[in-house]
C-alpha positions as CSV (number, residue, x, y, z in Angstrom):
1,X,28.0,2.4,-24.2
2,X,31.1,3.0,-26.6
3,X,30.5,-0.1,-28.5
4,X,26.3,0.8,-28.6
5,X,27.4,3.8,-30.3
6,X,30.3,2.6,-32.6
7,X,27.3,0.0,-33.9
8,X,25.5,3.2,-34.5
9,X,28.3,4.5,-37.2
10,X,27.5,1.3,-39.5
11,X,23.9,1.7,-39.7
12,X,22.2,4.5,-37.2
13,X,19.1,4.2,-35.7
14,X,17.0,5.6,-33.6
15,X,18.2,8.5,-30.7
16,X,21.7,7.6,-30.8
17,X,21.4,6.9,-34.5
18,X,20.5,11.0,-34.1
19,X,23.3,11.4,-32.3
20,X,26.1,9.5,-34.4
21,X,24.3,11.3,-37.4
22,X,25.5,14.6,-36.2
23,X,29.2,13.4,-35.0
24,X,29.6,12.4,-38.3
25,X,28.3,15.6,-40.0
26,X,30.7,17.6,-38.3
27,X,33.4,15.3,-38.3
28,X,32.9,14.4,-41.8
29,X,33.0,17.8,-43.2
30,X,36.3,18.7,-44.2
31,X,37.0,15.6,-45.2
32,X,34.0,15.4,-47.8
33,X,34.5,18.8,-49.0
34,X,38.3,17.6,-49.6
35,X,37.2,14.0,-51.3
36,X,34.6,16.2,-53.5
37,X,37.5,18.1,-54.8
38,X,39.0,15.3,-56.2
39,X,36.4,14.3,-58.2
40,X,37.0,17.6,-60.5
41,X,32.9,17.8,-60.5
42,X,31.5,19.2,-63.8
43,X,28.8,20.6,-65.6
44,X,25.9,17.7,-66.3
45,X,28.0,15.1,-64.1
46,X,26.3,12.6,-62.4
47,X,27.1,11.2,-59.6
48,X,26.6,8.7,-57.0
49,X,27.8,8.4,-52.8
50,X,28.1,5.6,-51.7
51,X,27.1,6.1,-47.4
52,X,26.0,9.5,-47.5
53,X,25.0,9.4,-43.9
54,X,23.8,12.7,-42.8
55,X,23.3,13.9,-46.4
56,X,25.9,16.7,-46.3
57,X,28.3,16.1,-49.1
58,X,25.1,15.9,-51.3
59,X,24.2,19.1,-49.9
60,X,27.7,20.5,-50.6
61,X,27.5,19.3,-54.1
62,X,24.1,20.6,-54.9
63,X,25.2,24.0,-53.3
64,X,27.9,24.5,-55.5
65,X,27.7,22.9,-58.6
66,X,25.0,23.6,-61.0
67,X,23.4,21.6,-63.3
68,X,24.4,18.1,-61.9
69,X,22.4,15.4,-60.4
70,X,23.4,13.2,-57.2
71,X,21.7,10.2,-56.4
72,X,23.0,8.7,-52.9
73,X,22.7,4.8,-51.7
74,X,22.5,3.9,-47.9
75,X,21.8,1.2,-45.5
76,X,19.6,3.4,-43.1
77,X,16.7,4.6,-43.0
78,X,17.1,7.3,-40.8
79,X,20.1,8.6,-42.3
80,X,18.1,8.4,-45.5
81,X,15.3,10.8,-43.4
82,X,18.0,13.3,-42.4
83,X,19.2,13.5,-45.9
84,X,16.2,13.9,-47.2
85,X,15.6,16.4,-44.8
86,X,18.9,18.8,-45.9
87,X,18.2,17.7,-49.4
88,X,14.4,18.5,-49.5
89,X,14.3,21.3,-52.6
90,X,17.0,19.4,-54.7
91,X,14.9,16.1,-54.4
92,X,11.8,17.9,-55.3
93,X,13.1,19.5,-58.5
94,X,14.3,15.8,-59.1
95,X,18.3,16.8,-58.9
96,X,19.0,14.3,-56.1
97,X,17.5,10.6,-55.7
98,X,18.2,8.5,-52.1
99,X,18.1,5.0,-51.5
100,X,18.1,2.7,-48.7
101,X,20.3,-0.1,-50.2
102,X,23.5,-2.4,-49.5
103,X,26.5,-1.6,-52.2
104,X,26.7,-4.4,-53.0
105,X,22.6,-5.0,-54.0
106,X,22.4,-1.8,-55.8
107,X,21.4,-2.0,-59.1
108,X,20.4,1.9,-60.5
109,X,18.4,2.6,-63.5
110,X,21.9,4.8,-65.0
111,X,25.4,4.9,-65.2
112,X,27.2,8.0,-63.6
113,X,30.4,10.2,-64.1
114,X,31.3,10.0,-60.7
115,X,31.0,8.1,-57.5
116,X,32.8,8.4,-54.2
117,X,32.5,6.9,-50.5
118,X,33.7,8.8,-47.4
119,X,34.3,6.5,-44.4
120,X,32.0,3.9,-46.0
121,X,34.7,1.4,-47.4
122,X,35.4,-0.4,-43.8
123,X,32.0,-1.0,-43.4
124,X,31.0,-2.7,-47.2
125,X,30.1,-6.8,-46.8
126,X,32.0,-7.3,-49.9
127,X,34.6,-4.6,-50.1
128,X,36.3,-5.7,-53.4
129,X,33.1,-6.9,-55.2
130,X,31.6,-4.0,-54.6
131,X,34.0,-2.2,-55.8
132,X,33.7,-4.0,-59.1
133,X,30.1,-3.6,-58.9
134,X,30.9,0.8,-58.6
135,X,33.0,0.1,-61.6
136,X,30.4,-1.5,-63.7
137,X,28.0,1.8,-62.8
138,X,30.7,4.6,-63.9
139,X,30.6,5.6,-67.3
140,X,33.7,5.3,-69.7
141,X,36.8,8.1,-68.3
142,X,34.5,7.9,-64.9
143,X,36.3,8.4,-61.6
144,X,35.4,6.8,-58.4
145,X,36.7,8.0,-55.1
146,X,37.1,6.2,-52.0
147,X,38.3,8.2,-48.6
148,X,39.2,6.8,-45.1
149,X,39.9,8.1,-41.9
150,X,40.8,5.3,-39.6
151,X,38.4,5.9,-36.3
152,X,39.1,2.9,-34.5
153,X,41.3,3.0,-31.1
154,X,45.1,2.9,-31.9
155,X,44.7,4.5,-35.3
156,X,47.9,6.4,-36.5
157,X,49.2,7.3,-39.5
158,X,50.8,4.1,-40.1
159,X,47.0,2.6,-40.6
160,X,45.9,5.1,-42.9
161,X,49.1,4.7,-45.3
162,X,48.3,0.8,-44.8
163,X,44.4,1.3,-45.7
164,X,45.6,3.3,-48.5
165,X,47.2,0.3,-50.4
166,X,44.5,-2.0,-49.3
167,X,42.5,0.0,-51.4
168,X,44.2,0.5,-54.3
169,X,45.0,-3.1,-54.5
170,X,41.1,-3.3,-54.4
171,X,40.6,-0.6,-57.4
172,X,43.4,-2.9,-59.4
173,X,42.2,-6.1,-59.1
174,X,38.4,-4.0,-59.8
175,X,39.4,-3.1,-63.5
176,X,40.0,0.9,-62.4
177,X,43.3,2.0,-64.0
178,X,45.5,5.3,-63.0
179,X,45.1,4.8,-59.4
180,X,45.8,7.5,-57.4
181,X,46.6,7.6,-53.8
182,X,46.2,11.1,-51.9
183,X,46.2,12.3,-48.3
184,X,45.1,15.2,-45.8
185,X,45.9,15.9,-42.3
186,X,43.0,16.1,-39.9
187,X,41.9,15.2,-36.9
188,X,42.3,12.9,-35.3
189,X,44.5,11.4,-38.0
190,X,45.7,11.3,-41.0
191,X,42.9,10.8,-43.7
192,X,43.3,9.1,-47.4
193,X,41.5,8.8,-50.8
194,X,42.2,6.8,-53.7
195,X,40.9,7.6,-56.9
196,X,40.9,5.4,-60.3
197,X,39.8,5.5,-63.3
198,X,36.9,3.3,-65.3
């Protein structure tokens, strides 16, 4: 049952898709509002999330900054129809655009100010590609944003520190410059983000 579910985490479907949907929503929380801060969102930004699950960091961002436009990539359909779902108004004024997409194959029709990924990075085919990939969608001075909570059984802080330089050896070898390496305590363990710089 455990493992049925864990699947469900990578790319949610159906009734338990539901249900790992909302464990992530309120899991997620704090951590997204915490990643989103790092980003230094402003005014005409544009910005991209990479995984956005359940659609609440969109929602978060569309709440409280005006006057910027999200657009949000995802392999699953029925996170994309909960999304959609929390996102309805901004979509229909055009403010927020999803997609149903691997990283790695997205190709948008813009560049964008911002882009971050909130427990997304583990689960990416090509992890450093598409990393180079975000890098190649960010405008000039753009930040990207990558954050990590380890979820798997053992996890400690030890892992999150170690997931932390994975990642910014990733951003390096990427092109992204000023790399930054951040972290918050939460449950169930120690969280990280690393931010660079296009």
């Amino acid at each position: 049952m455990f493992d049925i579910l864990a699947r469900q985490f990578e790319k949610p479907d159906g009734i338990l898709g539901k249900l790992a949907g909302k464990i992530m929503y309120f899991e997620n929380r704090k951590i997204n509002k915490w990643t989103i801060q790092q980003l230094k969102i402003n005014t005409r930004d544009s910005i991209l999330e990479v995984g956005f699950g359940p659609g609440y960091s969109i929602r978060h961002i569309m709440d409280h900054c005006r006057h910027v436009e999200t657009d949000g990539v995802d392999v699953s359909e029925d996170m994309k129809a909960s999304a959609a779902k929390l996102n309805d108004d901004c979509i229909q004024q055009g403010k927020v655009r999803l997609f149903v997409k691997d990283i790695h194959d997205f190709h948008p029709d813009k560049t964008y100010k911002k882009i971050f990924s909130v427990n997304n990075y583990p689960l990416w085919t090509k992890p450093r590609e598409s990393l180079h990939h975000l890098y190649g969608m960010l405008e000039k001075d753009g930040i990207a944003a990558i954050t990590i909570q380890p979820r798997e059984e053992g996890a400690n802080e030890t892992i999150t520190k170690n997931l932390g330089q994975v990642i910014k050896a990733d951003m390096e070898a990427a092109g992204f410059h000023s790399i930054s390496i951040s972290y918050k305590e939460a449950r169930p363990v120690l969280a990280v983000c690393v931010t660079g710089l296009k």
